[in-house]
C-alpha positions, 0 to 999 in steps of 0.5 A, spaced: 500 500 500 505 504 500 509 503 495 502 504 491 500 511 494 507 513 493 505 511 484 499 514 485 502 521 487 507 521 482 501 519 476 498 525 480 504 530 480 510 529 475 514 534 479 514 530 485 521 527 487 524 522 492 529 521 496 531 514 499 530 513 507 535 508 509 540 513 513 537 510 518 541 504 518 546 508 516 553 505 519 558 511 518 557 517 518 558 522 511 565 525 514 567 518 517 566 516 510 570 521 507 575 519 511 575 512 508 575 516 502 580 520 503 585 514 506 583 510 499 585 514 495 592 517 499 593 509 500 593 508 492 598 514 491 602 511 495 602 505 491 599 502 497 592 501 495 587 496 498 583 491 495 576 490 496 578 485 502 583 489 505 577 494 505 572 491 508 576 489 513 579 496 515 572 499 515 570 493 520 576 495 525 575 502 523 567 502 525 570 498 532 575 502 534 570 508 534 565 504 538 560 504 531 553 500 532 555 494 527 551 488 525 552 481 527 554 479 521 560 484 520 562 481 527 562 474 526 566 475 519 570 481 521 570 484 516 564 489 512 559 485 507 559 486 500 553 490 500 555 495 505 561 496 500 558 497 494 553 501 497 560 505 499 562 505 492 556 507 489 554 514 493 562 516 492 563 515 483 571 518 484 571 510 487 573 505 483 576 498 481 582 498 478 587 493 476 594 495 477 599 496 474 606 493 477 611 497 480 619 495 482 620 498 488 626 501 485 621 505 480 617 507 485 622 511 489 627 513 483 620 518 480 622 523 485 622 530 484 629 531 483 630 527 478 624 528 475 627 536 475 634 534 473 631 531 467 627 537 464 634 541 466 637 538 461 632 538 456 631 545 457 639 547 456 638 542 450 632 546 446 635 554 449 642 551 444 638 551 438 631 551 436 629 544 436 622 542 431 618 537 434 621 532 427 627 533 431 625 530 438 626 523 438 625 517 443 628 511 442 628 504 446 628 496 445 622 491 447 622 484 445 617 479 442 617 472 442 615 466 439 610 464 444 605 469 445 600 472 450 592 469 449 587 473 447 580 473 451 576 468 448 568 466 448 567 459 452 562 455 456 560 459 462 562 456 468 567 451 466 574 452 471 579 452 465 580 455 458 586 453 454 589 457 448 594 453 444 601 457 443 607 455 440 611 453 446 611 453 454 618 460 453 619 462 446 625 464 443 626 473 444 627 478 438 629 484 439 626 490 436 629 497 436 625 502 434 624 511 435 619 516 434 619 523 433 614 529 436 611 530 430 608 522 429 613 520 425 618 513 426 624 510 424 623 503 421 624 498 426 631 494 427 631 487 429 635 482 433 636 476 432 639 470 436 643 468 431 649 468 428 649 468 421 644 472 417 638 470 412 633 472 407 626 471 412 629 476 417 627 481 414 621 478 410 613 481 410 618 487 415 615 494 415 619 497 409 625 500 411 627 495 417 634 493 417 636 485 421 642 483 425 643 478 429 647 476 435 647 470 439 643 472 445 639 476 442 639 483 445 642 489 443 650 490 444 656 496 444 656 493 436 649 494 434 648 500 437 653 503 432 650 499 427 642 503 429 645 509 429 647 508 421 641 505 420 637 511 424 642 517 421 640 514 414 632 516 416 633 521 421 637 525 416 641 528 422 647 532 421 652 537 424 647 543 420 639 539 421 641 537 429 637 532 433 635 531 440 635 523 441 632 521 448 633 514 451 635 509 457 642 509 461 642 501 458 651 500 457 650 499 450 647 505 448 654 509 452 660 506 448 666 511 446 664 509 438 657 510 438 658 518 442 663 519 436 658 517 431 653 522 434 658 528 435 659 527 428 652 527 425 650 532 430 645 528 435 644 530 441 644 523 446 640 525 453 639 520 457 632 518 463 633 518 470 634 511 472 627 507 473 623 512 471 622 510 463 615 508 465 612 515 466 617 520 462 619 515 456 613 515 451 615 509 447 612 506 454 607 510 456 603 510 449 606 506 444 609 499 446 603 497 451 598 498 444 604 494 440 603 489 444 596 488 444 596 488 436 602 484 436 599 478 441 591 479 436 596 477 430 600 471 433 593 468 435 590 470 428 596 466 425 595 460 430 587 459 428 589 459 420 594 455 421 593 449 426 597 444 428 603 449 427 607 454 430 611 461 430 618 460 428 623 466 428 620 467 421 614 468 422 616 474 427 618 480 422 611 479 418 607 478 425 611 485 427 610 489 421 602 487 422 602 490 429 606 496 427 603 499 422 596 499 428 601 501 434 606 506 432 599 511 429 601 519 429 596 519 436 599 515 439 606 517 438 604 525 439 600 522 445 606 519 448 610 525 447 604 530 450 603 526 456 611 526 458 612 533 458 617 531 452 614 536 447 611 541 448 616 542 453 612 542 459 617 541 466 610 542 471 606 536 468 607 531 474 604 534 481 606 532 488 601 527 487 604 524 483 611 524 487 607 521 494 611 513 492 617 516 492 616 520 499 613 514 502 618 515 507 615 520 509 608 518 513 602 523 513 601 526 519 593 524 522 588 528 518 591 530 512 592 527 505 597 527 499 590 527 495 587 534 492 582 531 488 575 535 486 570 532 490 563 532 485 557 534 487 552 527 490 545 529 491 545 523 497 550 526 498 547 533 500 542 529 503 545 525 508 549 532 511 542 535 512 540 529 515 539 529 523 539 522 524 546 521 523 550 517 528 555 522 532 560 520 535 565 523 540 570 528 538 574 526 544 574 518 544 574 518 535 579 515 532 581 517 524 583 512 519 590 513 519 591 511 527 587 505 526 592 503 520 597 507 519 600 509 512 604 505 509 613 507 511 618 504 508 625 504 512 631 508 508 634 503 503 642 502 504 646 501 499 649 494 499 655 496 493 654 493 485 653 497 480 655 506 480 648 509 480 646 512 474 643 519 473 640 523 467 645 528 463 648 530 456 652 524 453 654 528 447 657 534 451 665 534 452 665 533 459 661 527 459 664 524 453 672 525 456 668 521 463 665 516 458 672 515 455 675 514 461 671 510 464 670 506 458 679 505 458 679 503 465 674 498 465 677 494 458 684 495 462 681 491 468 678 487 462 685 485 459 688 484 466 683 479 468 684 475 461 691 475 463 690 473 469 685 467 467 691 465 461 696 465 466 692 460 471 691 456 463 698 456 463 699 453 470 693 449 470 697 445 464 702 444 467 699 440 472 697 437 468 704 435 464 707 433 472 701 429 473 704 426 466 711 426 469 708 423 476 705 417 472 711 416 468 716 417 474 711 411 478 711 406 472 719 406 472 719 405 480 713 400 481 718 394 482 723 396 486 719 396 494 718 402 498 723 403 504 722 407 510 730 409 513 735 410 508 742 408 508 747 412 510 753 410 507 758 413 503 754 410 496 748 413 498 750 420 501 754 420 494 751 426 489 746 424 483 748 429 480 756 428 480 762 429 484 761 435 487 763 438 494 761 444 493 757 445 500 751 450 498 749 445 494 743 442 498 743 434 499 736 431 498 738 425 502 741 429 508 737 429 514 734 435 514 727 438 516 721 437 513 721 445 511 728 443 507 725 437 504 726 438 496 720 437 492 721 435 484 720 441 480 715 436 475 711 431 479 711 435 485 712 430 490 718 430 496 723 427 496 721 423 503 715 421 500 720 417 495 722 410 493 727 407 494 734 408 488 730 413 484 734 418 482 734 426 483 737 432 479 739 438 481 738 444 476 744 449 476 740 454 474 735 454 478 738 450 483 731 445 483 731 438 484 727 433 479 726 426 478 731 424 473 725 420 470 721 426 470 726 430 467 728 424 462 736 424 463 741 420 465 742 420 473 750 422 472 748 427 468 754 433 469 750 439 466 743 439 467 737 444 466 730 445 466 725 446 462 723 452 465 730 455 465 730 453 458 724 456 456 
């Protein structure tokens, strides 16, 4: 009867309106609501965000820490219920659901304001040197694609657990592909990097036109092929020292060699490097133009999948599969979109706010009842409402706990370096400074190199002559297996006799002297002492060394007068 009383009235009068009435059960208030707003929204800028769990349990120890009347079910689960947070998200639209993307801690720090600033510093002394057009604002970067590709979404039976896809393999083969693009739109045809050794005709088949293709074992880009892109994107670019080129890419070590800075200064580009762990906001290839690629390139692999069962996509297939999803990735908006969207051109060093820095400044808790988060709040009609509202519970100003002391923000600890690589930084690779750094750095790194391979070849050389002294040893033991082992020697004038003559020099040391175990004489070949010995084998001495050998080992005759080692000799 009530709800038809309210029909008939509206039939009666079309102006009449309605506003619900469940502010009665109402468990938080507007403004303890927007705290959890708040604390939502600060906790997801602080890359930190809650999920629909998380966020159901925290208003549950939220409404118990400030004394709120909470029904029986949020007890026994402890934890809100799902209609309550829907209700919640409902009549707060900034809210939504999001899936994230995943971030390193490394990126997550390393997007810092100075950072950021120092990067727009350089670029800013760059384009007040000479006017630079956006055809002259080039970005450049590598991502790869595989033989195994990502599924789409397909239509299959509802309910059913699991859906399958066929791909070519569990971990496909990786190809590089280089590519560059300008602020005007434009791109320079893609390089490909092929984990071979020798070239072939396919690597470059149903490419967009113009792509180049060189090969390397691993697959990834090296100092060498740098140098050989460089030609590639010169010959495109049509740089020179009279129409130079800003060209901004990562601190990868490939791109900073002595041949390729060389090759830049001669052709007039301007070589400007990204902070560290910062390429997913400030770099437009990944902001707007590698995710789409991606995309279309994973609709093409599974297209060719469907038209060819039964089969799978080889190194061959890639640079066709390639050129279908370039030509749909690398579009003029999405290009100038990257370029606009990272404050690149037009130059615009004030894009990012504090808002966005508040991952980075996470050290740095809160204090109660404030928020990193400005956004504009939106007029809601149940809104209004509610605050006109004298039915809403009230709680005590004195006793009321806010969001961030029932769960305080997120504060991570300062991270200590624990040594490893210098840390990278943004600056001009192609200014003389830099390039002399560069140089010197790279000279030291190649002699450390060079005595690490001399090192390694010296221990070879040694390690080879172990090997020749076991030899030694095995020959000397063949010559002396019949004869048994004796544990006291003779001490009779034919035995204190001299091996290697009849000399009486006294500094001569005598291997069957009773001597100390730190005077025992050890065979220069073998390797084995002479109080380890058998009984008449027969030792030498070297005059020039004045080492003592096995005359097996040495593969002399015992009476031997003059005798030296193949170690003096060489």
């Amino acid at each position: 009867m009530t709800l038809r009383r309210y029909v008939l009235k509206y039939k009666t009068d079309k102006e009449t309106s309605f506003t619900p009435n469940f502010v009665t059960s109402q468990i938080f208030s507007c403004h303890e609501e927007s705290l959890l707003v708040e604390y939502l929204l600060t906790s997801a800028n602080l890359h930190y965000g809650l999920t629909p769990k998380q966020t159901r349990k925290f208003a549950y120890e939220f409404g118990q820490a400030n004394n709120k009347k909470l029904p029986e079910n949020w007890k026994k689960n402890e934890c809100a219920s799902y209609d309550w947070l829907k209700g919640f998200m409902s009549r707060y639209p900034q809210l939504s659901l999001r899936s994230p993307e995943a971030t390193s801690l490394g990126r997550a720090t390393a997007f810092n304001r100075h950072n950021v600033q120092e990067f727009y510093k350089n670029l800013s002394n760059l384009l007040e040197r000479e006017t630079f057009g956006p055809e002259s604002v080039y970005n450049l970067d590598e991502t790869g694609v595989t033989t195994a590709h990502k599924p789409q979404k397909i239509i299959a039976r509802k309910g059913q657990k699991q859906i399958s896809k066929s791909t070519s393999a569990e971990r496909g083969t990786l190809v590089t592909v280089c590519c560059a693009i300008n602020a005007v739109g434009n791109s320079v045809p893609p390089f490909f990097i092929f984990p071979r050794v020798r070239m072939q005709d396919y690597m470059i088949q149903g490419a967009p036109s113009g792509s180049i293709a060189v090969t390397h074992e691993s697959g990834w880009m090296t100092a060498d092929n740098f140098v050989k892109y460089l030609d590639h994107f010169i010959k495109h670019a049509k740089c020179s020292n009279e129409n130079k080129c800003i060209l901004v890419l990562d601190n990868h070590e490939s791109h900073i060699s002595p041949k390729a800075l060389d090759k830049c200064k001669l052709n007039g580009i301007h070589l400007l490097t990204l902070p560290p762990h910062t390429s997913h906001r400030l770099q437009p290839l990944d902001v707007s133009v590698f995710g789409p690629f991606k995309r279309y390139y994973n609709e093409q692999a599974d297209a060719w999948m469907v038209s060819h069962p039964g089969q799978t996509i080889s190194l061959k297939n890639i640079p066709e599969l390639v050129g279908l999803a370039y030509v749909r990735a690398f579009s003029p908006s999405n290009i100038t979109k990257g370029f606009s969207t990272t404050g690149i051109y037009p130059f615009n060093p004030h894009l990012f706010e504090d808002l966005d820095f508040a991952g980075a400044e996470q050290e740095t808790t809160p204090p109660p009842g404030t928020s990193l988060c400005q956004q504009k709040s939106t007029s809601n009609p149940i809104e209004t409402f509610l605050q006109d509202s004298t039915t809403i519970q009230s709680t005590s100003s004195v006793s009321f706990k806010t969001p961030e002391e029932v769960r305080p923000y997120p504060k991570a600890q300062p991270r200590l370096k624990k040594g490893g690589r210098k840390p990278g930084r943004t600056r001009i690779l192609t200014d003389t400074p830099e390039k002399e750094a560069i140089e010197a750095e790279y000279n030291m790194r190649e002699g450390k190199k060079r005595m690490k391979t001399k090192v390694e070849m010296a221990k070879r050389k040694i390690s080879s002559e172990t090997g020749e002294n076991n030899h030694f040893e095995k020959l000397n033991a063949e010559s002396t297996e019949s004869q048994p082992k004796r544990k006291v020697l003779d001490r009779n004038a034919k035995t204190e006799k001299r091996v290697f003559g009849d000399s009486d020099s006294e500094d001569e040391k005598d291997p069957f002297s009773d001597a100390d175990d730190d005077d025992d004489a050890a065979c220069i070949y073998c390797n084995s002492l002479f109080s380890a010995s058998r009984s008449r084998e027969k030792w030498i001495q070297c005059q020039k060394c004045l080492r003592w050998c096995h005359s097996a080992c040495a593969d002399v005759k015992h009476n031997t007068k003059m005798f030296s080692c193949e170690l003096c000799i060489n």
